[in-house]
C-alpha positions in Angstrom: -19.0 4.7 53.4 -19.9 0.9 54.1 -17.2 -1.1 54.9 -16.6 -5.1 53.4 -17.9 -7.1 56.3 -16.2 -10.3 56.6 -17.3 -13.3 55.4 -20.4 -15.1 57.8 -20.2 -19.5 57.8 -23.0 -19.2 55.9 -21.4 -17.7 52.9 -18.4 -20.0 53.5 -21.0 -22.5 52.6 -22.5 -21.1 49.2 -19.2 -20.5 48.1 -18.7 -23.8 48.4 -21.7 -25.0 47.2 -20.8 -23.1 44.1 -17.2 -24.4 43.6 -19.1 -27.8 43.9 -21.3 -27.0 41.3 -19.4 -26.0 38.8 -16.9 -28.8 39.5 -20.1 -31.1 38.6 -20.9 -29.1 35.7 -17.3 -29.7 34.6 -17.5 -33.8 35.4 -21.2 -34.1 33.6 -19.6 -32.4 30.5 -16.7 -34.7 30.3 -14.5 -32.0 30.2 -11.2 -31.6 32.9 -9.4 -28.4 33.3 -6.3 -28.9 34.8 -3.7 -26.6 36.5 -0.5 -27.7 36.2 3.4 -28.1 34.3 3.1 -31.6 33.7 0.0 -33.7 32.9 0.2 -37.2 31.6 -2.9 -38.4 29.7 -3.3 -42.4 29.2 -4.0 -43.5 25.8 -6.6 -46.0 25.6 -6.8 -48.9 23.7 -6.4 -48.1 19.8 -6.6 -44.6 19.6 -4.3 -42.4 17.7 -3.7 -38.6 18.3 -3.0 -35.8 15.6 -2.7 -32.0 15.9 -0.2 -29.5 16.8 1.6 -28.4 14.1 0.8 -29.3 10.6 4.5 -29.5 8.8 4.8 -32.5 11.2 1.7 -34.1 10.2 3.4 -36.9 7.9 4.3 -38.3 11.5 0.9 -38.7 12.7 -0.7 -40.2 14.0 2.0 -39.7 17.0 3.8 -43.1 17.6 6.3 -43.5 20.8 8.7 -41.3 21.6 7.4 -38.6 19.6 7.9 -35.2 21.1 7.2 -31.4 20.1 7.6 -28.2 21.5 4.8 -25.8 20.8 6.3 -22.8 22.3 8.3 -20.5 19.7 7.8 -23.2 17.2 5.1 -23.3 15.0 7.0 -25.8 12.7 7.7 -23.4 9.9 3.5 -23.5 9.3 0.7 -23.6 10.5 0.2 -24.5 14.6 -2.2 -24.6 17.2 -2.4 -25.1 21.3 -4.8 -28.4 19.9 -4.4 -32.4 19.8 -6.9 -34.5 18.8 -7.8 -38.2 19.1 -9.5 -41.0 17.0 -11.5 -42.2 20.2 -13.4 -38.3 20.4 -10.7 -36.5 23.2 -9.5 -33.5 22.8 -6.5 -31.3 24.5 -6.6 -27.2 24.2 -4.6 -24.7 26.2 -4.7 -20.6 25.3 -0.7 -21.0 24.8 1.7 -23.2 23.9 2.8 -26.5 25.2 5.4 -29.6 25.1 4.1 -32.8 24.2 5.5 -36.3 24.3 3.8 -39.7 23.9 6.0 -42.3 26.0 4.7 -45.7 26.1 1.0 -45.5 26.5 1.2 -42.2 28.2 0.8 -38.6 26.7 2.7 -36.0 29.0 1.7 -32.5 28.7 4.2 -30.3 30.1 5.9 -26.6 29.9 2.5 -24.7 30.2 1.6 -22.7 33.2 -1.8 -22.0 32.0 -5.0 -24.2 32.0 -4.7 -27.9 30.1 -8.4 -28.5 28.8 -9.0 -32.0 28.5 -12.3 -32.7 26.5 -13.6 -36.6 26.6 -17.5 -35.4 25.4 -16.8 -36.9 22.1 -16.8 -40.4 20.4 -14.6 -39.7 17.2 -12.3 -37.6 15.8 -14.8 -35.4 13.9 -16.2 -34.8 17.2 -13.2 -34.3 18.9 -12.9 -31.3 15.7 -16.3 -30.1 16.1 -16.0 -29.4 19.9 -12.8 -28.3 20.1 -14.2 -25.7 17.0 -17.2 -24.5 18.9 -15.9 -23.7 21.9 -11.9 -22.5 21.3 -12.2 -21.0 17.5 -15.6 -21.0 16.1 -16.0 -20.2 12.6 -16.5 -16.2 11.6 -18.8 -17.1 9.0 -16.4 -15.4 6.4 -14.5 -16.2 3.5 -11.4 -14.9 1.4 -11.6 -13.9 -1.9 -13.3 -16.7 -3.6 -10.9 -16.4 -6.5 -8.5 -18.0 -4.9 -10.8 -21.1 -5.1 -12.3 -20.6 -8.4 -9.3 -20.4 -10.8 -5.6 -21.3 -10.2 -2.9 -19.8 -8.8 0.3 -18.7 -10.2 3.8 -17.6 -8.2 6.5 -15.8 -9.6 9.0 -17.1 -7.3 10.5 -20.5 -8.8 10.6 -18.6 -12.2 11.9 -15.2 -11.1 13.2 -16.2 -7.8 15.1 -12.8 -6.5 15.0 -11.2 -9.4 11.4 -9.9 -9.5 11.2 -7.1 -12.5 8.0 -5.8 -14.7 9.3 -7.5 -17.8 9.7 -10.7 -16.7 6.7 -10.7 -14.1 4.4 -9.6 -17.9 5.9 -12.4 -19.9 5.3 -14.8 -17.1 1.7 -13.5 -17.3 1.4 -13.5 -21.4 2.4 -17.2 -21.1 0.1 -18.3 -19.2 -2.6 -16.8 -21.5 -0.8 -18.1 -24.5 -0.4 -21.8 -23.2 -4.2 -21.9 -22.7 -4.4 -21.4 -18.8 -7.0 -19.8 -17.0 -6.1 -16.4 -15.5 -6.6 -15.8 -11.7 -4.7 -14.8 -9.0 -1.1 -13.9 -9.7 1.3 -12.9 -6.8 4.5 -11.3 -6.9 7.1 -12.6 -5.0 10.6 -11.0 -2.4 12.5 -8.8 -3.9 10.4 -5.9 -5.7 11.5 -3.1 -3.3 15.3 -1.7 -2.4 14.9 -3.4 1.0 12.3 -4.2 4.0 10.6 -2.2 5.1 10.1 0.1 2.4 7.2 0.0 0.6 7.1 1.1 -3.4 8.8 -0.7 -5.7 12.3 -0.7 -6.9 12.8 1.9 -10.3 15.7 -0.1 -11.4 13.2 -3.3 -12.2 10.2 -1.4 -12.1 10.0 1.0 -14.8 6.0 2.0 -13.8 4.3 -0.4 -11.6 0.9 0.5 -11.4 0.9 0.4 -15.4 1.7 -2.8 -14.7 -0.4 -3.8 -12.7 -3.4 -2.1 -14.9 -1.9 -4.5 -17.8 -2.0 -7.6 -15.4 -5.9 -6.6 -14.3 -6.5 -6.0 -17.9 -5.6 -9.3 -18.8 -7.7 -10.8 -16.1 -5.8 -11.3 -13.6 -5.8 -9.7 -9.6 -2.3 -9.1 -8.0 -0.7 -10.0 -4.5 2.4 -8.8 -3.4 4.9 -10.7 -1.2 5.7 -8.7 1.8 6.9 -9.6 5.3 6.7 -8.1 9.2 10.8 -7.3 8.7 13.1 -3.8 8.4 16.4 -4.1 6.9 18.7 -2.1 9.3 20.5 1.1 9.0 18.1 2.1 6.5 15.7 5.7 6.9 12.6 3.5 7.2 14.6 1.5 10.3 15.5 4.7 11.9 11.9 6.4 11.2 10.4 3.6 13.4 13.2 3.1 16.0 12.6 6.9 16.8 9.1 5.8 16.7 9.7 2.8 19.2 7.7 0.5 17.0 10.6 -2.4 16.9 10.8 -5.0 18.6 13.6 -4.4 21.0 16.6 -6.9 21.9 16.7 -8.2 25.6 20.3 -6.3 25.7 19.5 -3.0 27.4 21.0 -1.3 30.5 17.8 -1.7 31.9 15.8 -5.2 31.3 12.2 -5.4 30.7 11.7 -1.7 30.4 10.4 -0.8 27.3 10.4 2.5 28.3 13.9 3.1 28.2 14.9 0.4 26.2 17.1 2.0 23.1 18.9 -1.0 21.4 16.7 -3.1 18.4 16.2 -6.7 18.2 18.3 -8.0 15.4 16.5 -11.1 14.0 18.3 -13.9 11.8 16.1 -15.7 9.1 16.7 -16.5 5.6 17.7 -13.2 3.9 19.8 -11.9 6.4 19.5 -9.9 9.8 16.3 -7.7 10.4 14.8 -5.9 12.9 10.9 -6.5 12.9 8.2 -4.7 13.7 6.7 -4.7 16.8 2.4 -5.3 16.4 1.7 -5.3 20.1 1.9 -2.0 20.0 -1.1 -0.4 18.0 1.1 2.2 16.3 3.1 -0.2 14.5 -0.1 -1.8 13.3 -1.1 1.5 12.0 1.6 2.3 10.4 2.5 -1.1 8.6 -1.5 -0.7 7.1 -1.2 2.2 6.1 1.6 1.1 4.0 -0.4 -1.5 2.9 -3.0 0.8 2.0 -0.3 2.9 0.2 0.6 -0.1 -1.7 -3.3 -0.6 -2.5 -4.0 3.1 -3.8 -0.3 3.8 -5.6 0.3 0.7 -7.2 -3.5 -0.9 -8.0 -2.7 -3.9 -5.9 -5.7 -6.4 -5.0 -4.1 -8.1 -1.5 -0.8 -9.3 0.0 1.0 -12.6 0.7 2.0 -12.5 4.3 5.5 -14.0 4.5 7.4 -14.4 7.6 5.6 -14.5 11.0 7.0 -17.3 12.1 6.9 -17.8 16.1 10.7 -19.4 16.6 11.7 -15.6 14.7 10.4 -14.0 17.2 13.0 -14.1 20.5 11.8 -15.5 24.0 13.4 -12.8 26.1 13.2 -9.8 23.4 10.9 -6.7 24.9 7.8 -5.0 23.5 5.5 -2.6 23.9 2.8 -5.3 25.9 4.2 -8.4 27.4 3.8 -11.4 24.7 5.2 -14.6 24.2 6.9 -15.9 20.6 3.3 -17.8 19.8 1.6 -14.3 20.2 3.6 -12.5 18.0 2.9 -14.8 15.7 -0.7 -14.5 15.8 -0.6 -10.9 15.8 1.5 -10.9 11.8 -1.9 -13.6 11.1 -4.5 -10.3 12.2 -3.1 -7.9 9.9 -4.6 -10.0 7.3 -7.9 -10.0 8.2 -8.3 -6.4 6.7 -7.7 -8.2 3.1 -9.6 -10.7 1.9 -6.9 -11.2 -0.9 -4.3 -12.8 1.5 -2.0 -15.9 1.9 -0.2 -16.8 4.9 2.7 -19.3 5.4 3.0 -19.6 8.9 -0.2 -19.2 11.5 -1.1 -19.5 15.1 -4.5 -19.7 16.7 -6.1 -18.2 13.9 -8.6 -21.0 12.9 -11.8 -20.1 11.8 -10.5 -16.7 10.3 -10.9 -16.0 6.8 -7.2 -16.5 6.3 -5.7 -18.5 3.5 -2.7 -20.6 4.8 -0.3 -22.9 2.3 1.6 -25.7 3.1 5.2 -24.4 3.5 7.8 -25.3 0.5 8.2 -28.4 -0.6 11.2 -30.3 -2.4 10.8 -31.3 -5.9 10.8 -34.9 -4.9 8.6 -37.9 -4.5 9.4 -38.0 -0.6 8.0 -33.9 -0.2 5.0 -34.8 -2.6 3.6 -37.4 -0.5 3.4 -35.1 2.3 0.8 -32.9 0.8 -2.1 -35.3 1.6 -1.2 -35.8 5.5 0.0 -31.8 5.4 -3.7 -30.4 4.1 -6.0 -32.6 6.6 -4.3 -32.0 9.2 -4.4 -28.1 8.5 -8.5 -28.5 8.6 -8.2 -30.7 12.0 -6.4 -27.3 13.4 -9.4 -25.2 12.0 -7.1 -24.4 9.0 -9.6 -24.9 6.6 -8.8 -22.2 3.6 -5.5 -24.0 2.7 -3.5 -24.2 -0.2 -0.5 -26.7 -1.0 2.3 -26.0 -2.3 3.5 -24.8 -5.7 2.7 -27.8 -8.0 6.5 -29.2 -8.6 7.7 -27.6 -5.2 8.1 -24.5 -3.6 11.5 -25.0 -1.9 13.8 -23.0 -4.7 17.1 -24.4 -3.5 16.0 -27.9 -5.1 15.5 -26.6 -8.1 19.3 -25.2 -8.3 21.1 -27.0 -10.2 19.2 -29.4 -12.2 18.8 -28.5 -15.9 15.7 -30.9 -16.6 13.2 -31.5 -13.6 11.3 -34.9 -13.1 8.2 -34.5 -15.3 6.1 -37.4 -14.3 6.7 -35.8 -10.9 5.2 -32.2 -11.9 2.1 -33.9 -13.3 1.6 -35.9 -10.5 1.9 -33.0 -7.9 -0.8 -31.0 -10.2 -2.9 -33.8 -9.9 -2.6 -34.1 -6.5 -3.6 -30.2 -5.9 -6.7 -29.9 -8.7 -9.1 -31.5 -6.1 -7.6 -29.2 -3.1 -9.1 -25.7 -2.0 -6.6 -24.2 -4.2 -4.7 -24.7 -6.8 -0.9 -23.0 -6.9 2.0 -23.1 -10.2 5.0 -21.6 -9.5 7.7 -23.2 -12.0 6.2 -22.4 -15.3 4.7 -26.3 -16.8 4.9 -24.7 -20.6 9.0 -24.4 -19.7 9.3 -27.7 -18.2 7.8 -30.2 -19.6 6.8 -31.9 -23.0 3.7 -30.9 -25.1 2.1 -34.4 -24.1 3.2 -33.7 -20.2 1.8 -30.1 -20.4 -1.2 -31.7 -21.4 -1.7 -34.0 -18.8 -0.9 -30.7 -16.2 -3.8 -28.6 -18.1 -6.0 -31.6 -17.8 -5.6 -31.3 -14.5 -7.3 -28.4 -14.5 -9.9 -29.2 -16.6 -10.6 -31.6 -13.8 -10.7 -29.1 -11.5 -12.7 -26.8 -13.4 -15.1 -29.5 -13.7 -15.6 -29.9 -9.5 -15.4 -25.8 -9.1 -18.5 -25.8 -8.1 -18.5 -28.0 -5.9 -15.5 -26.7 -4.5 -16.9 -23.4 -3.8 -20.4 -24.8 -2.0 -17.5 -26.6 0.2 -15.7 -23.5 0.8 -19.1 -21.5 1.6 -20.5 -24.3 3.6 -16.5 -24.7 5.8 -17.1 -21.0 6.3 -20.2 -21.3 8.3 -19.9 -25.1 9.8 -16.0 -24.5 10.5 -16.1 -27.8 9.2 -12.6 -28.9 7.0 -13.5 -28.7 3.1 -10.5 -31.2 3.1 -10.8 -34.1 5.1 -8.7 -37.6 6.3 -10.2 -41.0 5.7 -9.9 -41.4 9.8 -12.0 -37.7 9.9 -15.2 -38.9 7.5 -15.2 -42.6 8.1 -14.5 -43.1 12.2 -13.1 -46.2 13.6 -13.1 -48.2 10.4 -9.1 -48.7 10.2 -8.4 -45.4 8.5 -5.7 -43.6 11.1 -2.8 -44.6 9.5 -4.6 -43.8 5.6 -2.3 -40.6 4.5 -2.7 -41.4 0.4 -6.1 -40.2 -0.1 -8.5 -37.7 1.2 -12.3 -36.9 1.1 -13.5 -33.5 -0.7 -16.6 -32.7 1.3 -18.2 -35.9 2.1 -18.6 -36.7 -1.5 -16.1 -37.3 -3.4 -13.0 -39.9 -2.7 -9.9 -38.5 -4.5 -6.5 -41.2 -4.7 -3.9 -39.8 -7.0 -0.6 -41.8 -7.7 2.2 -40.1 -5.3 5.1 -42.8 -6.6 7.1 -42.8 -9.5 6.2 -46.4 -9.9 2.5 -45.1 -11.0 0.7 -48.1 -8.7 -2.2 -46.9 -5.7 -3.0 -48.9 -3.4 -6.7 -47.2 -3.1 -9.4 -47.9 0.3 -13.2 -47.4 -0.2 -15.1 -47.4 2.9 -18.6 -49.1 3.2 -21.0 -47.8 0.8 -21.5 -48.1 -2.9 -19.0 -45.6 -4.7 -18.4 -44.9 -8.8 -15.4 -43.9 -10.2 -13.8 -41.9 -12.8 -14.6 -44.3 -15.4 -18.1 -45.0 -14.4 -18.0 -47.9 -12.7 -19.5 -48.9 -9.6 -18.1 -50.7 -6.7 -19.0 -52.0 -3.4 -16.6 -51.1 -0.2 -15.1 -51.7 1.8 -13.0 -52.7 -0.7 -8.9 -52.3 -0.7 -8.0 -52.0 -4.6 -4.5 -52.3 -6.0 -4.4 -50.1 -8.9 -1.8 -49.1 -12.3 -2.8 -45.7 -12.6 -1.0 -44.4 -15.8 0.2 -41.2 -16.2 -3.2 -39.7 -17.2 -5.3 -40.3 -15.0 -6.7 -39.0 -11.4 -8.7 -41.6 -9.4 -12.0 -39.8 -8.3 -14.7 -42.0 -6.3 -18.3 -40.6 -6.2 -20.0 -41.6 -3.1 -23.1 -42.8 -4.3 -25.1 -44.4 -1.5 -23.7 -45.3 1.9 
């Protein structure tokens, strides 16, 4: 047997040479990898950074004394290890980070791994499109394109915890009988006894795969609402804590052995305490699919909508089956989608480029929650987000909704304006319920708009799936360095089409066109750049046509 011979000068030398080399490779490419806790960045002259996470979006771009904490936080949405800048830079790290601009200074800190700093671009579309290539390139796949080509509809602001076959049937008859186009309809929490035990409940669900076959009949496909959680003291909860496919508390006799560890983490979040499954560990992955799968085969189903996952449910210290961090947990509950194209997630990290659809998390039923749609959705495609869908039109966040015996219904309009010209489309709160026959109207013309742009919608959707590029995109994203950072009322659809609606009770739009010679809704043509103040009554969209640039 030959022995390692230590190493001659010589090799000293070509090791050298290499590490020299590659250092230049790294300096030619404009790109810096740096190893370290704290990293402070200088800003240059006029440029503005977005990314992170995209429920703080409405903030960007970041202004002084801004500060976020990446790790077991993904903001309640969508998140990514990315920030982006207006003058082409771009910062990546595999896992999470703090970041804080102070002055004109950002400091990275709180990350032990590598800090990629990326200066090979000149914009922030480039900044997207190298960041895209080389951390989460596109898989060249898309989700079920229903979920683009007809609107959505969410039992949850009607039903709300009382999910049952009766109401769930009329909910789908109305739609039909108010003149709405059937697509994907998803059932919402509440349809089984508890987590972790998947078939539904008999005492609401008299026979659910008949309904279901009544649903398909009537054209619709079906999601179900489901989450990675197991409500405790329950046979399913003791089935998989014999199993060891929990996630277990940091509380044992013996830390950091999963081996002997006996006692469950017990996780707090919105319905309670849970324990919660445990996907580093391949069995529990197994398992909760085939469940799935049960779901898929008993009950007729078409696809799930993955609630839940957030990183910050997910405790820092808690033990598992393979060391993981909060953010990893997190990204594991996003893979389990990938085996349905029929799929909705509500928080997400480092997934972009999947074939995952993510929605803006709930909204109020106010003005102030409305206006963050715009800023919310671009952002989402900056991360590599690019299959998003807003919120329920009116709001998603049922505790606003408590309460208030007649809803704003300028305000339901306006938000269903505001989501026609988005990926998807989303009701919750039934329009035929709430509003007036002139109102209700206005919210199917809405659709009619959209059904109109379908098309092009879906070429957008086709083309994002092989370009990774965003099918929604920010003035700042499609028309660099011409004073559009700070733009968060409008956004581009593919590099066509302009699209302003009114986001104020007050009905005025203060609307930007960029260079070039653009038509709008009415027919007319006008010459940007051009900053237009605008009425825009209660029936109408602004769309602008890029005609010639």
């Amino acid at each position: 047997m030959t022995k390692n011979k230590p190493l001659t000068p010589a090799c000293n030398v070509l090791k050298i040479t290499r590490l020299l080399l590659a250092v230049s490779i790294i300096l030619l490419t404009n790109t810096r990898m740096v190893w370290a806790q704290e990293v402070t960045i200088p800003v240059k002259a006029g440029e503005h950074w977005y990314g992170g996470a995209v429920n703080e979006a409405h903030t960007m771009p970041f202004k002084d004394g801004y500060t976020f904490d990446l790790f077991a936080n993904t903001g309640t949405n969508q998140a990514s290890p990315l920030l982006l800048s207006t003058k082409g830079r771009y910062i990546w790290s595999d896992e999470p980070f703090k970041f804080t601009v102070k002055g004109d200074q950002l400091l990275i800190s709180g990350n032990s791994r590598i800090v990629e700093i990326d200066s090979a671009g000149h914009s922030l579309k480039e900044a997207f499109i190298n960041a895209a290539k080389k951390h989460f390139p596109t898989k060249g796949k898309l989700p079920d394109t229903l979920l683009f080509s007809r609107p959505q509809y969410n039992t949850w602001i009607e039903l709300v915890y009382n999910q049952n076959q009766a109401d769930i049937l009329k909910y789908a008859h109305d739609i039909v009988a108010n003149g709405f186009p059937t697509g994907v309809l998803m059932i919402d929490d509440n349809w089984a006894d508890y987590y972790g035990r998947f078939d539904f409940r008999k005492d609401r669900f008299t026979n659910a795969t008949t309904m279901v076959d009544s649903l398909h009949q009537m054209g619709f496909k079906v999601m179900l609402w489901i989450s990675p959680f197991v409500s405790p003291d329950t046979e399913v909860f003791r089935e998989l804590l014999s199993k060891k496919l929990l996630l277990y508390s940091a509380d044992q006799k013996e830390k950091n052995n999963w081996d002997k560890a006996i006692n469950p983490a017990i996780i707090s979040w919105w319905n309670g305490y849970s324990a919660v499954l445990d996907f580093t560990n391949p069995q529990a992955k197994a398992w909760f699919k085939s469940r799935l799968d049960h779901m898929v085969n008993a009950y007729h189903l078409d696809g799930f909508k993955f609630d839940a996952g957030d990183a910050d449910f997910y405790p820092a210290d808690a033990i598992s089956y393979k060391k993981a961090t909060p953010n990893d947990h997190s990204r594991l509950w996003g893979e389990i989608g990938l085996d349905y194209p029929l799929n909705e997630y509500r928080a997400m990290w480092k997934m972009a480029g999947q074939p995952l659809v993510q929605r803006l998390r709930d909204k109020q039923h106010t003005w102030v929650d409305l206006q963050k749609l715009i800023p919310h959705i671009t952002v989402a495609g900056l991360l590599g987000y690019n299959f998003t869908c807003p919120d329920m039109i009116g709001g998603g966040e049922y505790g606003s909704f408590i309460g208030k015996d007649k809803l704003d219904e300028e305000l339901v309009v306006r938000s269903a304006q505001c989501s026609a010209l988005m990926p998807m489309m989303q009701f919750s709160v039934a329009p035929w319920r709430v509003l007036s026959k002139p109102n209700l109207a206005l919210v199917k013309q809405a659709v009619d708009i959209r059904t109109k742009h379908t098309p092009y919608i879906l070429q957008l959707a086709k083309q994002s799936a092989t370009t990774g590029q965003p099918i929604v995109r920010s003035m700042e994203y499609e028309f660099p360095n011409q004073g559009y950072a700070e733009v968060k009322s409008q956004f581009m659809l593919g590099s066509k089409l302009l699209i302003a609606p009114a986001l104020t009770k007050e009905n005025k739009k203060t609307i930007y066109l960029p260079k070039g010679k653009w038509r709008d809704d009415k027919g007319k043509t006008i010459k940007g750049p051009a900053k237009i103040e605008q009425d825009v009554p209660l029936n109408r969209l602004p769309v602008f046509e890029l005609v010639s640039k």
